[in-house]
C-alpha positions in Angstrom: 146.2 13.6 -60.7 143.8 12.3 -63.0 140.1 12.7 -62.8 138.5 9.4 -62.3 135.5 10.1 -64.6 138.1 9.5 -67.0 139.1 6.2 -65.9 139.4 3.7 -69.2 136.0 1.8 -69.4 135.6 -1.7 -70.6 132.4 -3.1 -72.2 131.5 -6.6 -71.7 128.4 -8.4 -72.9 126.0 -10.1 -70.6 123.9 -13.2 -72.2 120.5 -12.0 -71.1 120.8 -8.2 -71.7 123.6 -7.8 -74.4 126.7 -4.7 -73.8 127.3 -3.4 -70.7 129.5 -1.2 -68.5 130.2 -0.9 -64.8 131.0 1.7 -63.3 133.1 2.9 -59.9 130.3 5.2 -58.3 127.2 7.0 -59.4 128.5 10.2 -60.7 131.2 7.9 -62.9 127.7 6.2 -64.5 126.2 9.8 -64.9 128.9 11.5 -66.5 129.1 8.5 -68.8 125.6 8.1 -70.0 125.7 12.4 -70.4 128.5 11.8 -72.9 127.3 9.0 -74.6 123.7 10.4 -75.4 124.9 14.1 -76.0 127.9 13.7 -78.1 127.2 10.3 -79.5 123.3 9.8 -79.4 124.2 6.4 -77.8 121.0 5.5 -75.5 121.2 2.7 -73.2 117.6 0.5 -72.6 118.3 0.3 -68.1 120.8 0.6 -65.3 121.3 -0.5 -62.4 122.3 2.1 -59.5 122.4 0.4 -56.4 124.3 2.3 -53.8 123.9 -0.6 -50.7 125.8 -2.8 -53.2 127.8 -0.3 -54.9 126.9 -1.7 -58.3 126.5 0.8 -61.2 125.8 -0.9 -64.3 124.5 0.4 -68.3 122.4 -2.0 -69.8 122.3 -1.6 -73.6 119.9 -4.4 -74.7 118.5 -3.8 -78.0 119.1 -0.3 -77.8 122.8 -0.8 -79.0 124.8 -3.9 -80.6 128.1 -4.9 -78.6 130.3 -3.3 -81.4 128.3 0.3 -81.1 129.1 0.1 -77.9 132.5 -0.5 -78.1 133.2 1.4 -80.7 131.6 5.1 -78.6 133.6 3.3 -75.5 137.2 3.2 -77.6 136.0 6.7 -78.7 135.6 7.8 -75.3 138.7 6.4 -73.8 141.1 7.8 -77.1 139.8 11.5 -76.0 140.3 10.9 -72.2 143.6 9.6 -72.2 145.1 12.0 -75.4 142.9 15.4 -74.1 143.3 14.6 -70.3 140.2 16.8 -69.5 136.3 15.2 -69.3 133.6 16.5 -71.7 131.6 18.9 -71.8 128.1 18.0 -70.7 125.1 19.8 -70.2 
């Protein structure tokens, strides 16, 4: 069975605060933001990580342009799905 950290991630663009992603749980946002700053120095600008709601959302901003974004997300999803194991992460 596959992990679900590896679970194919979809960026979408808000109108007020540019790309972002949600996510299924905390630890799915975690492992996410680990592998996007350590192997792709891809910084988001907030989150939100509201466990009464269930609502785990990256916030890019200015930090990153929609395409940057989607282009470490595609990146991301390739490895997942052709590797089948999660990164490495500090």
């Amino acid at each position: 069975m596959q992990n679900y950290l590896m679970s194919q991630l979809t960026v979408k663009s808000d109108p007020d605060w540019g790309a972002m992603i949600k996510f299924i749980d905390w630890e799915h946002m975690d492992y996410i933001d680990d592998v996007c700053t350590e192997h792709f120095d891809l910084d988001y600008d907030f989150k939100i990580d509201d466990d009464e709601e269930e609502r785990y959302i990256i916030y890019f901003n200015e930090k990153a342009t929609l395409a940057e974004v989607q282009r470490v997300i595609n990146q991301i999803n390739e490895f997942h799905l052709k590797s089948e194991v999660i990164y490495e992460t500090i």
